[in-house]
C-alpha positions as CSV (number, residue, x, y, z in Angstrom):
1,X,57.0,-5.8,3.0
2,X,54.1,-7.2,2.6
3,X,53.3,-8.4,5.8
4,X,53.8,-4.8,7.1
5,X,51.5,-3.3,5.2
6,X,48.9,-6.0,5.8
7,X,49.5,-5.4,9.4
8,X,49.0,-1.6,9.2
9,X,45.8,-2.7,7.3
10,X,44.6,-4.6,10.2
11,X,45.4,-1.8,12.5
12,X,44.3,1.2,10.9
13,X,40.7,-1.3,10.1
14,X,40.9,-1.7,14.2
15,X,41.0,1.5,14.9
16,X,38.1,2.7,12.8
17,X,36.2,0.1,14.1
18,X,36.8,1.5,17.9
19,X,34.4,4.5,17.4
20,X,31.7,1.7,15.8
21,X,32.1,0.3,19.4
22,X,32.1,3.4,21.3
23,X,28.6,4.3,19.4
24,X,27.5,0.8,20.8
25,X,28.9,0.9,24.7
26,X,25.5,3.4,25.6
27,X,23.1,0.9,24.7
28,X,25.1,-2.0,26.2
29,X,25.8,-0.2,29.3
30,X,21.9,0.4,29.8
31,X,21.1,-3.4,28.7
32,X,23.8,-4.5,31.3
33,X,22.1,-1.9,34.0
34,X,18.7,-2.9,33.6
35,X,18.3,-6.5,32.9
36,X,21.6,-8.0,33.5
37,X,21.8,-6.5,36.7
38,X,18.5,-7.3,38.5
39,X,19.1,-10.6,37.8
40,X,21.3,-11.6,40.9
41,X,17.2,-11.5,42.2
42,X,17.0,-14.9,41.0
43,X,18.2,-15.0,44.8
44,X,15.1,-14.3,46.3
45,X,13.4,-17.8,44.9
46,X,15.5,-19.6,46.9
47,X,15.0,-17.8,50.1
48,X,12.4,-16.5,52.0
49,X,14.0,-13.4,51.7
50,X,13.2,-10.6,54.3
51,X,13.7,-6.9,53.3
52,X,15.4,-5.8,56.5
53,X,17.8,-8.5,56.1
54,X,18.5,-7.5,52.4
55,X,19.4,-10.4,50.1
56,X,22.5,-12.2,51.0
57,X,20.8,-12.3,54.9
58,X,17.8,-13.5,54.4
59,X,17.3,-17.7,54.8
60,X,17.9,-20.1,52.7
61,X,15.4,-23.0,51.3
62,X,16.2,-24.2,48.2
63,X,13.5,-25.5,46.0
64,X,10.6,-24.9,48.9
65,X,8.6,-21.8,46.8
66,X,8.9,-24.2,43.4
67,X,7.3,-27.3,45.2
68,X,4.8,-25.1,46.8
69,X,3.9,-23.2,43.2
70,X,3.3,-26.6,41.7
71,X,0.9,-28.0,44.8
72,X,-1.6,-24.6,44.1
73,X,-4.6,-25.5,43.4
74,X,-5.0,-22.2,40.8
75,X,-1.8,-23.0,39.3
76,X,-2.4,-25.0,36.2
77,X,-5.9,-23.0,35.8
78,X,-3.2,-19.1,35.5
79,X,-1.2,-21.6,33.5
80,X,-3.4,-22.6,30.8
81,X,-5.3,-18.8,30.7
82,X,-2.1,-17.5,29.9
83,X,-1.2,-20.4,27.2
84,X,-4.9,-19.9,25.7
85,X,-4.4,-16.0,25.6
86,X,-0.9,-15.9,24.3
87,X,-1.5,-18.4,21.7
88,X,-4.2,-16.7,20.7
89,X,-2.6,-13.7,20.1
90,X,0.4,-15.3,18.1
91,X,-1.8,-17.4,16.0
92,X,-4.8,-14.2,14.8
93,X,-2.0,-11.7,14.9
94,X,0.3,-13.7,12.7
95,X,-2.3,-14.6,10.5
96,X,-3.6,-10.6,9.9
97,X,-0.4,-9.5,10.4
98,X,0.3,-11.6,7.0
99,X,-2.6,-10.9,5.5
100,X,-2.8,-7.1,5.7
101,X,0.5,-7.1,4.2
102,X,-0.3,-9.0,1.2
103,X,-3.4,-7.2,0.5
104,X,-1.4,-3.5,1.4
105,X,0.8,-4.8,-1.4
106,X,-1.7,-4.8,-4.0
107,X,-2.7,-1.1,-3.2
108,X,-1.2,1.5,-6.0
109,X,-2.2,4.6,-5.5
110,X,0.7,5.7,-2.9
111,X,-1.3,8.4,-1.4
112,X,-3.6,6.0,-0.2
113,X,-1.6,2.9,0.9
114,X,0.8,5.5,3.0
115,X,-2.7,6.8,4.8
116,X,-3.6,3.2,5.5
117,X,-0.6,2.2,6.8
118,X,-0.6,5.5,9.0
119,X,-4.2,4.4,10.6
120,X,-3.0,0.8,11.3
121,X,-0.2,1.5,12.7
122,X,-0.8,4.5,15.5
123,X,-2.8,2.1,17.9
124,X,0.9,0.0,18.4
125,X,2.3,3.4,19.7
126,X,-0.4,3.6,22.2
127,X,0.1,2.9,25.6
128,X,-2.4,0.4,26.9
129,X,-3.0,2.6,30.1
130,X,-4.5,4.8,27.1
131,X,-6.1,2.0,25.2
132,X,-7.7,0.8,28.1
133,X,-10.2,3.6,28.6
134,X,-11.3,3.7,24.9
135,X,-12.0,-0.5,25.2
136,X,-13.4,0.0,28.3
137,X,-15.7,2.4,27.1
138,X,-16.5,0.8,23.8
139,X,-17.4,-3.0,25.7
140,X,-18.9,-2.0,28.5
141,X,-23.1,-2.9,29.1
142,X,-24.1,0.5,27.9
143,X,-21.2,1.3,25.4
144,X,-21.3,2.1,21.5
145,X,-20.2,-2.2,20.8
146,X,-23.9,-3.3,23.2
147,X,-25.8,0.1,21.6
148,X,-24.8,-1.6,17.8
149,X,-25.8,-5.3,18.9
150,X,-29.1,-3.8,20.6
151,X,-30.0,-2.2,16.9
152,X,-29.8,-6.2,15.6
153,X,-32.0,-7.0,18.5
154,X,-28.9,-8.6,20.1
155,X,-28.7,-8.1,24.5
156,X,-25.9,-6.7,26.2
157,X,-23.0,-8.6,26.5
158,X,-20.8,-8.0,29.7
159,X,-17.7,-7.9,27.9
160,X,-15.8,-7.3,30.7
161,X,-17.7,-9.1,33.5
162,X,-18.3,-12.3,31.5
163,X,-15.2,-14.9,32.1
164,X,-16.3,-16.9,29.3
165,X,-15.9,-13.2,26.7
166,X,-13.3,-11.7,28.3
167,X,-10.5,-14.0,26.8
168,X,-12.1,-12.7,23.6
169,X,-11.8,-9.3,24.0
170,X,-8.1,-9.6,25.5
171,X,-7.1,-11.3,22.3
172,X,-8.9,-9.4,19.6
173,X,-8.0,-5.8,21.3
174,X,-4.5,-6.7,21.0
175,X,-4.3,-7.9,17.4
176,X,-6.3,-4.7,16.5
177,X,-3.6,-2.9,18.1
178,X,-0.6,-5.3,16.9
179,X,-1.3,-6.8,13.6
180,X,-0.4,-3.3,11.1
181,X,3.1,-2.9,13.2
182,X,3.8,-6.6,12.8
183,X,3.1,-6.4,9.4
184,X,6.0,-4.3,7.9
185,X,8.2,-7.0,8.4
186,X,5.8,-9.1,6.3
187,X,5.8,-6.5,3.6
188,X,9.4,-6.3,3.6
189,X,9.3,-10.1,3.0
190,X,6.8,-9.2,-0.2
191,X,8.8,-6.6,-1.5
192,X,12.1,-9.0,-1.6
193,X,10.3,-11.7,-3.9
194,X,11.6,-11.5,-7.4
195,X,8.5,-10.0,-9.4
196,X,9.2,-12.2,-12.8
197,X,8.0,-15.0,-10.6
198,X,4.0,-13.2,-10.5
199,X,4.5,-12.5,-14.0
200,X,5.4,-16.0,-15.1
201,X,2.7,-17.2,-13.1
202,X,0.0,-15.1,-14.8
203,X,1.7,-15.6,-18.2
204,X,0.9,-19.0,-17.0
205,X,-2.6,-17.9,-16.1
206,X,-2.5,-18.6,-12.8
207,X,-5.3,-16.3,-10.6
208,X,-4.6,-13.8,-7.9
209,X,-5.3,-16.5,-5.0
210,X,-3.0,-19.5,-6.9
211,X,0.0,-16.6,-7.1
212,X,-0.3,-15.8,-3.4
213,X,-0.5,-19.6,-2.4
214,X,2.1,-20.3,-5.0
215,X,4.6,-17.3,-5.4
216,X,3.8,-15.2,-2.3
217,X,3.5,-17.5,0.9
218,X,6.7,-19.5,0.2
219,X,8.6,-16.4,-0.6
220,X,7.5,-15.4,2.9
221,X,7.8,-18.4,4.4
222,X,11.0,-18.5,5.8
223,X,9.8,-15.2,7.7
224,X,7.1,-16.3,8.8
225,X,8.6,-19.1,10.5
226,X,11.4,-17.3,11.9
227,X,8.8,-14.7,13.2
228,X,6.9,-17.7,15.0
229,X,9.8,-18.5,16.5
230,X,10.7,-15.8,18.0
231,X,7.0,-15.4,19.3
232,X,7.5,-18.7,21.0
233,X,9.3,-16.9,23.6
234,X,5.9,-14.7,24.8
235,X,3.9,-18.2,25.2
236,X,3.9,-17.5,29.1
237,X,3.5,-14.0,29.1
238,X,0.5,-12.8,27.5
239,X,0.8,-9.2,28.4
240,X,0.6,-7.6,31.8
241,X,0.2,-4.2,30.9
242,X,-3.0,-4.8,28.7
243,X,-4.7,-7.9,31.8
244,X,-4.0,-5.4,34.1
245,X,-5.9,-2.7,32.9
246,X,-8.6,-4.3,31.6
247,X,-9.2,-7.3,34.3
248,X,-11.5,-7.4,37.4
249,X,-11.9,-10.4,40.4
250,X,-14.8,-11.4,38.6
251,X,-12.7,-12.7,35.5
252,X,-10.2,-14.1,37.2
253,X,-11.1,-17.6,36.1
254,X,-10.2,-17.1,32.9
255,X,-8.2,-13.6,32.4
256,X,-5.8,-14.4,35.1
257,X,-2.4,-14.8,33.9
258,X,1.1,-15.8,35.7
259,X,2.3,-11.8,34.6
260,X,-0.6,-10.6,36.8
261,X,-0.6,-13.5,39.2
262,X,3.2,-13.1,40.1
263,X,2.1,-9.3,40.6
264,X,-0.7,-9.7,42.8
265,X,1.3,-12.1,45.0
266,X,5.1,-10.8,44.9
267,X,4.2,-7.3,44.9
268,X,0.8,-6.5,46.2
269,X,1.2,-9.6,48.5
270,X,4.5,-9.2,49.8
271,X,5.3,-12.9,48.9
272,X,8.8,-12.1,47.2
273,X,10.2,-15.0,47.3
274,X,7.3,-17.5,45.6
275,X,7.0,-14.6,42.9
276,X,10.5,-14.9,41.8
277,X,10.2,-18.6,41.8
278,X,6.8,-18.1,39.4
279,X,8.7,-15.6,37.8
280,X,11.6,-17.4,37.1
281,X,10.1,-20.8,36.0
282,X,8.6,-18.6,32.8
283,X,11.9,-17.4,32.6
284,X,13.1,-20.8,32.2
285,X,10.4,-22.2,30.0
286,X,10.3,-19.1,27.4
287,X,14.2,-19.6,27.2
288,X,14.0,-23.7,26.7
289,X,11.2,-22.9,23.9
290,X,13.9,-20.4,22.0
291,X,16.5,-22.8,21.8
292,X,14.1,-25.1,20.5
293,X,12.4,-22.7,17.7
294,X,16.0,-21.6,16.9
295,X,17.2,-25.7,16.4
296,X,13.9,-26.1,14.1
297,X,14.1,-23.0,12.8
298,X,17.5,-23.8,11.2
299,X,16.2,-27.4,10.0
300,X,13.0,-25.8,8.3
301,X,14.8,-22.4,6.6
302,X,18.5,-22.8,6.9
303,X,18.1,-19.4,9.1
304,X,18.5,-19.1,12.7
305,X,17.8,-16.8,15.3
306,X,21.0,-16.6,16.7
């Protein structure tokens, strides 16, 4: 009797869950469509692969497009631009992200904290095609950035015609858009550390700084690492949308990027083939650097990504 009604248990649990399931198929059935999908293009880096002749015509030629990618000449220059500007990135926008959360968390008027948190966070729902304009006409020779550092009796800067800057600006325009999104995960972090540890601390008479390096960071930590894992996978892409609207031949040298590299040469160049192979050797790399965040990730935290 037992078993019976443990089995209608199990069946009536089933069939609640179906409609769980059903809410989930949409979202599946778009993530299936759109990046599952295209990838039977992996194809087209082993091929030189013609359009008229579609992609199970064109001619096969195994690793040629890989070999050739590593015998460039401007290969391991896009290579380490896009290491330089994507660690960049993860590094200053980890490190404000973090910081802006802890100091948000001191604010307590609510009225206030809410408005800040409002400004830092609209530039993140900004397209960069939008963004663009505003940097562009903030850093350029006569814009309001040159017009403040002529007051201090400082020249014009070519933000965006000097290759040695432009890494700069790429890096601190996107943590000034990033850094307040990324930061509500940080804050949820804060909010989840027991408070009678800060107020044993300063029963103890430890300061402000010694709780945050005590209390605060290593209640965070085992976000913060998990969160720099996950970043680990965007160490070859260091964001096409922003490079692209921003960059000109004249930085190439240092603002080129395999994102914008790959489009340049697949797309505007016509060379399909060699930008899948690019393509899909980031692929490759970003996925090989997940696994390993996610095996040390588990060692360090006893958390794991997946």
């Amino acid at each position: 009797m037992s078993e019976n009604r443990k089995n209608r248990r199990q069946k009536a649990k089933r069939k609640s869950e179906v409609f769980y399931h059903l809410m989930m198929f949409p979202g599946l059935f778009f993530l299936i469509l759109f990046s599952y999908v295209p990838m039977v293009g992996i194809l087209m880096a082993f091929q030189d692969f013609v359009p008229a002749k579609g992609l199970f015509g064109s001619e096969f030629v195994g690793l040629k497009h890989f070999i050739y990618m590593f015998h460039l000449p401007d290969i391991a220059k896009i290579i380490r631009n896009t290491v330089v500007i994507a660690l960049g990135k993860i590094l200053i926008g980890t490190f404000m992200a973090i910081a802006f959360s802890i100091l948000l968390n001191e604010i307590r008027r609510q009225f206030f904290k809410k408005t800040v948190q409002t400004v830092v966070y609209l530039p993140h729902f900004l397209s960069w095609v939008v963004l663009a304009a505003v940097v562009v006409n903030l850093f350029s020779l006569d814009g309001s950035v040159n017009q403040i550092l002529s007051v201090f009796g400082l020249g014009p800067v070519n933000f965006m015609g000097n290759s040695k800057v432009f890494p700069g600006l790429i890096i601190g325009t996107d943590v000034w858009k990033e850094f307040g999104y990324n930061s509500v995960v940080y804050l949820a972090a804060i909010t989840g550390i027991d408070a009678g540890l800060h107020e044993a601390a300063a029963i103890d008479g430890a300061t402000w700084w010694q709780r945050v390096l005590h209390v605060t960071l290593p209640g965070m930590m085992p976000i913060i690492l998990l969160m720099g894992a996950m970043s680990l996978t965007s160490i070859l892409s260091a964001g096409f949308d922003q490079i692209y609207n921003l960059y000109s031949p004249i930085v190439y040298e240092t603002g080129d990027v395999l994102d914008t590299y790959v489009y340049r040469i697949g797309l505007v160049g016509r060379q399909y083939s060699f930008g899948s192979a690019v393509g899909l050797c980031r692929s490759i790399v970003g996925m090989a650097l997940l696994l390993g965040a996610n095996g040390l990730t588990k060692k360090l935290t006893d958390q794991k990504i997946f």
